[in-house]
C-alpha positions as CSV (number, residue, x, y, z in Angstrom):
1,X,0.0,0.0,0.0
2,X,1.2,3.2,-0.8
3,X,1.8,6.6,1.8
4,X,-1.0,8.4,-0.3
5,X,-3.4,5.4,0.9
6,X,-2.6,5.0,4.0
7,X,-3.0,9.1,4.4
8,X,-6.2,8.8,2.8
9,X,-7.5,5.9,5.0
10,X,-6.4,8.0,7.8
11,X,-8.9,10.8,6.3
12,X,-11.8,8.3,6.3
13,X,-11.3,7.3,9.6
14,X,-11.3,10.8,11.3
15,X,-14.4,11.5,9.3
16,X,-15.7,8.7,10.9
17,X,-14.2,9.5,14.7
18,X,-15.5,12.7,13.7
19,X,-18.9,11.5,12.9
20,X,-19.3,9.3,16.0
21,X,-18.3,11.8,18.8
22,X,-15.3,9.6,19.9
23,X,-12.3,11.1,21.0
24,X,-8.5,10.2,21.2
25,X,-7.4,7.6,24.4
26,X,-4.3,7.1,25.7
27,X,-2.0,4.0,25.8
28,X,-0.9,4.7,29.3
29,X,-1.1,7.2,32.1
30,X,1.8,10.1,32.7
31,X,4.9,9.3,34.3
32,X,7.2,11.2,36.7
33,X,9.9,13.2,34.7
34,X,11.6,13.6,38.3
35,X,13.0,10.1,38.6
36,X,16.1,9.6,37.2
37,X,18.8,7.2,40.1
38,X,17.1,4.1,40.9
39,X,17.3,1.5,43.4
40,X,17.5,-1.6,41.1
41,X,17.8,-3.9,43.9
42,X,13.7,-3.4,44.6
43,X,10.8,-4.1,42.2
44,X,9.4,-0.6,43.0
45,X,13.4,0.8,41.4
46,X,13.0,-1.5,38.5
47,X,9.1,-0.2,38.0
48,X,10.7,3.3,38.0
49,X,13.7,2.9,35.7
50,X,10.9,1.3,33.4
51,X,8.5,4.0,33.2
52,X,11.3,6.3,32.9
53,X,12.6,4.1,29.7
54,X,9.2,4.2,28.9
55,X,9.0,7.9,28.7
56,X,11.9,8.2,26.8
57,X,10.8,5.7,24.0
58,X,13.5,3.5,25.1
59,X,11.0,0.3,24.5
60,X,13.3,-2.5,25.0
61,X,14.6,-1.5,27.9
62,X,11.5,-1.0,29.4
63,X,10.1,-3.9,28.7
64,X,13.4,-5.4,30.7
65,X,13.3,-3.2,33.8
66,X,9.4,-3.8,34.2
67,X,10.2,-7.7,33.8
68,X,12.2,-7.8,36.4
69,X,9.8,-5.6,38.5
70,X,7.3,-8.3,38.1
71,X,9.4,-11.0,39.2
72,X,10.6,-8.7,42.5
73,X,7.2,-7.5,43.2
74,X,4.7,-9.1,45.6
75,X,1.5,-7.4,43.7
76,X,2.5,-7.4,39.7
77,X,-1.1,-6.0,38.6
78,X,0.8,-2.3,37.3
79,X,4.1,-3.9,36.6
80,X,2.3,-6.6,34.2
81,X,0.7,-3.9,32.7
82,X,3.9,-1.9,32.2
83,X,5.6,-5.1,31.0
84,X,3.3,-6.0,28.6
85,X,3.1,-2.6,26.7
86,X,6.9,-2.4,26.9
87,X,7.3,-5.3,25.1
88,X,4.1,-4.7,22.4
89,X,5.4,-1.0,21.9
90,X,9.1,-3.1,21.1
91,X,7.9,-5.3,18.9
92,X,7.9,-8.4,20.9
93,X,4.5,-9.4,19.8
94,X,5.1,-13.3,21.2
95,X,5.9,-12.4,24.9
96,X,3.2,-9.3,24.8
97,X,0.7,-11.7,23.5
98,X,1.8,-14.4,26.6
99,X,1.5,-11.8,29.5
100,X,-1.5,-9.7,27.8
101,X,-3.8,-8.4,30.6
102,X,-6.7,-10.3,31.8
103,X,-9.4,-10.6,34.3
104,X,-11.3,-8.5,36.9
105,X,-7.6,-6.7,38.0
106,X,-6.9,-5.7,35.0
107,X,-7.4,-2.5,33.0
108,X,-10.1,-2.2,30.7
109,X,-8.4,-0.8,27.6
110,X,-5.5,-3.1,28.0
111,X,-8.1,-5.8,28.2
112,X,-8.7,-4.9,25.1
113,X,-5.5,-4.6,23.5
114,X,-4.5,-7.6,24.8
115,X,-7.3,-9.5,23.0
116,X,-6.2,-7.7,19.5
117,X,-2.7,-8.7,20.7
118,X,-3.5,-12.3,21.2
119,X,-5.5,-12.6,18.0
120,X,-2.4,-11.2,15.8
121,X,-0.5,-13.5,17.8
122,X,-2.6,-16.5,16.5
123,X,-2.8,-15.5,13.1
124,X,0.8,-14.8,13.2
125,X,1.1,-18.5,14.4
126,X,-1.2,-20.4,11.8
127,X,-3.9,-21.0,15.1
128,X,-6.6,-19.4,12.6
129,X,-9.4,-21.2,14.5
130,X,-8.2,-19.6,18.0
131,X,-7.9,-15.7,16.0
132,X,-11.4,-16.7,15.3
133,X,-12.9,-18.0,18.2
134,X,-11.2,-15.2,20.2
135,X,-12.5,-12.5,18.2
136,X,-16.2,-13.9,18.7
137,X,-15.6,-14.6,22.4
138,X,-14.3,-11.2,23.1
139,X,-15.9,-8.2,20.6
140,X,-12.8,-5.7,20.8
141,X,-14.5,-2.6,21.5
142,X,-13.2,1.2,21.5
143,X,-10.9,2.1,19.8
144,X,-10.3,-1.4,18.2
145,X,-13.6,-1.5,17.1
146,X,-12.5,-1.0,13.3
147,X,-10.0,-3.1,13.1
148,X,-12.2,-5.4,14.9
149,X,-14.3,-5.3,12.1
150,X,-11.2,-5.7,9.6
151,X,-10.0,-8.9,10.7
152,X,-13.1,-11.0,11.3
153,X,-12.9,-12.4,7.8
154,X,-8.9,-12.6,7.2
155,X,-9.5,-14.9,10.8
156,X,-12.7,-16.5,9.5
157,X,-10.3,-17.5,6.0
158,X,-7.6,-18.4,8.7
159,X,-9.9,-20.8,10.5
160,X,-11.1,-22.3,6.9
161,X,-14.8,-20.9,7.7
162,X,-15.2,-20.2,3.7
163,X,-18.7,-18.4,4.2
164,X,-17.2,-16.1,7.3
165,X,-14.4,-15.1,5.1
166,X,-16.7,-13.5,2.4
167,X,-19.0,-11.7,4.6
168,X,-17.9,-7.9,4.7
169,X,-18.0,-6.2,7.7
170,X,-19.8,-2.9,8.9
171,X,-19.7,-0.8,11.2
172,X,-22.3,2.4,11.3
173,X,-20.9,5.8,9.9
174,X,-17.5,4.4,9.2
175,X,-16.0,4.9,5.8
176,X,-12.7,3.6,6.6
177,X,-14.4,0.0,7.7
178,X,-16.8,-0.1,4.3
179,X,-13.9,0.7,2.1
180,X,-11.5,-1.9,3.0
181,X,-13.8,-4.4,4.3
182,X,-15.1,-4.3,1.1
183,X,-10.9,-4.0,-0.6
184,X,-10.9,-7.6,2.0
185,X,-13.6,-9.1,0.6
186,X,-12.5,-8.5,-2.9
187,X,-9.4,-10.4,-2.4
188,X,-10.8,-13.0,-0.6
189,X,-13.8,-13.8,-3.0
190,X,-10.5,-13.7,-6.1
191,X,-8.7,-16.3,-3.3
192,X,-12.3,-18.8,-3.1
193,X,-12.0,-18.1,-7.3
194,X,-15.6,-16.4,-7.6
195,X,-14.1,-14.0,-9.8
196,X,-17.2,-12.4,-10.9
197,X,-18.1,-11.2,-7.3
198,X,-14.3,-10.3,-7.0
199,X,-14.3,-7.8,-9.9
200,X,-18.3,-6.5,-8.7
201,X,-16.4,-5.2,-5.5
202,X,-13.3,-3.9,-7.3
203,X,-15.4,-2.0,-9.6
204,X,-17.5,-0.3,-6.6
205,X,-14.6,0.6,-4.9
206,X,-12.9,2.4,-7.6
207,X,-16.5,4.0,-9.2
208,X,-16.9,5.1,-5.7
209,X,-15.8,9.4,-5.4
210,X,-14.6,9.1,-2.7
211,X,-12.6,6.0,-2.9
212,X,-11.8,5.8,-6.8
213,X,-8.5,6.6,-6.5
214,X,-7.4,4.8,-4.1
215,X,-8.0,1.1,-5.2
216,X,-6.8,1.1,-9.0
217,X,-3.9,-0.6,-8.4
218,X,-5.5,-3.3,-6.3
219,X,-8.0,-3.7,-9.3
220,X,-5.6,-3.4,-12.0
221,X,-3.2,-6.3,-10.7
222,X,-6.7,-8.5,-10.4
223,X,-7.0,-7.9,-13.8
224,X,-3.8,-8.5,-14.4
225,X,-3.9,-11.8,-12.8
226,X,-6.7,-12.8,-15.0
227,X,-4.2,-11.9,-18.4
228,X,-6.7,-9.3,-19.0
229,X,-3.9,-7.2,-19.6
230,X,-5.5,-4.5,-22.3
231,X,-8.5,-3.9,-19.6
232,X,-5.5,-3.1,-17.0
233,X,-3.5,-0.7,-19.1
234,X,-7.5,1.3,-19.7
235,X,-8.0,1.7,-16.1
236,X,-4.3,2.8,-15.8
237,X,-4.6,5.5,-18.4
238,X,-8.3,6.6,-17.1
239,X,-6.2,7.3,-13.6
240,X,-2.7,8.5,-15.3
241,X,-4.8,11.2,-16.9
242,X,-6.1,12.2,-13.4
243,X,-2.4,12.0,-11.8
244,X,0.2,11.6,-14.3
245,X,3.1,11.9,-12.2
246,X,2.0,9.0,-10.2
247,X,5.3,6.7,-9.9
248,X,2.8,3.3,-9.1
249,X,0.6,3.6,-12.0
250,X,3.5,4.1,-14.1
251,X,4.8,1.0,-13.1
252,X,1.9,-0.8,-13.2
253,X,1.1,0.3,-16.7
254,X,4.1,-0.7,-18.2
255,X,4.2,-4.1,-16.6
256,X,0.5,-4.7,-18.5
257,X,1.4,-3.7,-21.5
258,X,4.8,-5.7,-21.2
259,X,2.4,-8.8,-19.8
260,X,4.9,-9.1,-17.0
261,X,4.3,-11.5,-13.6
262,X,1.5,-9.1,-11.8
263,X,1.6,-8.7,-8.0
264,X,0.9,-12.2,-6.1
265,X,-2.7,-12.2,-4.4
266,X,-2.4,-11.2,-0.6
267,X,-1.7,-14.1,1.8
268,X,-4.3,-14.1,4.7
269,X,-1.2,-12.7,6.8
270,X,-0.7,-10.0,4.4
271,X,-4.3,-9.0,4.0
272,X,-4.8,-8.4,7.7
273,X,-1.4,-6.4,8.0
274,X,-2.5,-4.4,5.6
275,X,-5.4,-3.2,7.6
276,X,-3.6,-2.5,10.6
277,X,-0.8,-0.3,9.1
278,X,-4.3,1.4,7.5
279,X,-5.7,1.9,11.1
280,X,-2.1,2.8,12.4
281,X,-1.6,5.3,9.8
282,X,-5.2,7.2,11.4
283,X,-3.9,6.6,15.0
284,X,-0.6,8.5,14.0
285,X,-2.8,11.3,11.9
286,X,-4.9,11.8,15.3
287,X,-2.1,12.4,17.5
288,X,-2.1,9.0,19.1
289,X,1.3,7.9,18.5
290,X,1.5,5.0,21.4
291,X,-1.7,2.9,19.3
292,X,-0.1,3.8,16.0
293,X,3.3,1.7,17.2
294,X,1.3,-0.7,18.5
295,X,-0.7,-1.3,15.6
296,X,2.8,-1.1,13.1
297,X,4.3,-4.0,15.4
298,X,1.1,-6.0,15.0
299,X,1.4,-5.3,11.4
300,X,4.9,-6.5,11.3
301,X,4.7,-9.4,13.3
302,X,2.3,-10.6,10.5
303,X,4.7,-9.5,7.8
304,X,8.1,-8.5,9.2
305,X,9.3,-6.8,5.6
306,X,6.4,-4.7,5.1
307,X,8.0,-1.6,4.4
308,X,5.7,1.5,4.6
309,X,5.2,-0.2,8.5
310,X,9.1,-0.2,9.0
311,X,9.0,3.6,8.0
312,X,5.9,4.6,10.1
313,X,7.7,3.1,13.0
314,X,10.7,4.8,12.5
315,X,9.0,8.1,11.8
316,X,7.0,7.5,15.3
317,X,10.6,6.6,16.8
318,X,11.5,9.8,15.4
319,X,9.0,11.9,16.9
320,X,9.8,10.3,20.3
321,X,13.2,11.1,20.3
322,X,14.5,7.4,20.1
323,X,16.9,7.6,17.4
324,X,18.4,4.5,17.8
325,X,15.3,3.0,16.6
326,X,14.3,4.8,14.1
327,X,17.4,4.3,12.4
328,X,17.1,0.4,13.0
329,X,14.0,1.1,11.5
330,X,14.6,2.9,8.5
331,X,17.7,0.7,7.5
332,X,15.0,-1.7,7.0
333,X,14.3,-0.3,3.7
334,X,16.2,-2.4,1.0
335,X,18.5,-1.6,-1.9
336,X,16.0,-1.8,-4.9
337,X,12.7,-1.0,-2.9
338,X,10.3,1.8,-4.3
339,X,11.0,3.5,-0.6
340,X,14.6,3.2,-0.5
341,X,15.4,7.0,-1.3
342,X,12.8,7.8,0.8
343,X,14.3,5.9,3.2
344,X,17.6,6.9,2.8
345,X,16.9,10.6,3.5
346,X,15.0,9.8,6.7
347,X,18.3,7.9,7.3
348,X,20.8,10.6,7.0
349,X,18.1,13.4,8.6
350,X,17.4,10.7,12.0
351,X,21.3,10.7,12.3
352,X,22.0,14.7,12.0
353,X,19.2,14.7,14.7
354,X,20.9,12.2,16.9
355,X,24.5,14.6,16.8
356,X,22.3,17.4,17.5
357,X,21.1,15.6,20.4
């Protein structure tokens, strides 16, 4: 998916926040800038030095210092808390997954990231019947309720539940969940082979104004697939005369009329990542930079070389003053890619910010 996609899902989906009356959360309560020499020997230092990593956007360690906390500590409730969205904020999906809150102790909205957490987690580990299961067991509500929505039928393809899969999900007033659920059901109707329905969706999606741009490419390599090359170069040309400098129609045109290999239909992993890079691209437009990282390392845990993920984290790095990761992060990017200049000059701009520093 391309930056002007995700910025444009990100436009749905505050029309949609807008629309509804919701307004932003946050991931986690303040923390003392005052504490800065702890007493590592006690659980209550360790709890300290990790909400000060915390702060800082130091992740990893964070997620070490509030391990150990739990371990020290005779009542673990905050510390587990801590620990777990250390180690999700990190990108340790697998261990935030295994200590993801739960029960009457527990917070509500990490209740409910934990869920989304654990269903990732399952996907992520071929348990498609458990991301299922889980996702009807436990309805993820605000503000996971779109991608919620977004995942029942990559989970219900997952699980094998062929009907599930092709069932597009709503939610009221929310464009962001009709577009791509309906982008989701497209590709899973082309994976069950009921073409016809496949191209019915494509074709709303990019006759719809407000959409039409956005989904040309995702029709164009379905008709690719289906060698109907001379349709793909048309609906190229129709959106080249719209936005002729656009670098991806380019490309795309030219590989139909050359009758090169087309992309490769989504994987189910793919197909959900997708949507959550979507979603974390809104979190990051609304200021809510803590659920946007989450959502990335979901994203990445699903498909770790996703690259427009890799430079949304590193831009969210960025903005938290961890250079460190963000340059992990943008290095990422490989030699070849569409994004590697881009890249590159995030590269070179992270490191004249880290000697500034």
């Amino acid at each position: 998916m391309r930056f002007k996609v995700l910025l444009a899902a990100a436009s749905l989906i505050t029309l949609s926040a807008c629309a509804s009356g919701q307004r932003p959360v946050t991931l986690r309560g303040p923390v003392s800038s005052g504490a800065s020499v702890f007493d590592v020997r006690s659980s209550y230092g360790q709890f300290l030095a990790g909400q000060a990593a915390l702060r800082d956007g130091k992740t990893r360690e964070a997620a070490t210092y509030f391990g150990v906390a739990g371990v020290l500590a005779d009542d673990p409730g905050v510390i587990s808390e801590r620990t777990f969205t250390a180690l999700l904020l990190a990108g340790e999906v697998s261990r935030a997954a295994a200590v993801a809150p739960k029960g009457e102790d527990a917070s509500e909205a990490l209740q409910r990231l934990g869920a989304l957490t654990r269903v990732v987690e399952y996907l992520a580990s071929g348990k498609g019947k458990d991301a299922q299961a889980l996702l009807k067991a436990e309805p993820i509500g605000f503000p996971h309720r779109q991608i919620s929505a977004l995942l029942g039928p990559w989970a219900a393809a997952a699980a094998g539940d062929a009907e599930g899969a092709i069932v597009q999900p709503t939610l009221q007033n929310d464009r962001l969940v009709q577009f791509f659920g309906q982008l989701g059901q497209a590709r899973l109707f082309e994976r069950a082979k009921r073409y016809d329905e496949a191209e019915t969706d494509y074709k709303a999606l990019t006759a719809a104004t407000s959409s039409s741009g956005l989904f040309v490419l995702d029709y164009g390599a379905f008709l690719e697939r289906r060698k109907r090359h001379a349709d793909a170069v048309a609906l190229y040309d129709t959106a080249l005369a719209a936005d002729p400098a656009d670098a991806g129609l380019q490309a795309a045109r030219l590989r139909a009329v050359a009758r090169k290999a087309p992309p490769a239909m989504l994987t189910i992993r793919q197909g959900a990542a997708q949507n959550l890079v979507a979603c974390a691209a809104t979190f990051a437009s609304e200021r809510q930079s803590q659920f946007a990282l989450a959502y990335l390392r979901l994203a990445l845990r699903l498909e770790p070389d996703r690259e427009e993920a890799w430079l949304l984290v590193g831009d969210l790095l960025n903005q938290n003053e961890d250079r460190a990761g963000a340059i992990a992060a943008f290095e990422k990017i490989p030699v070849g890619s569409p994004q590697y200049a881009v890249a590159r000059t995030k590269l070179a701009w992270t490191y004249q910010q880290a000697g500034a520093a």
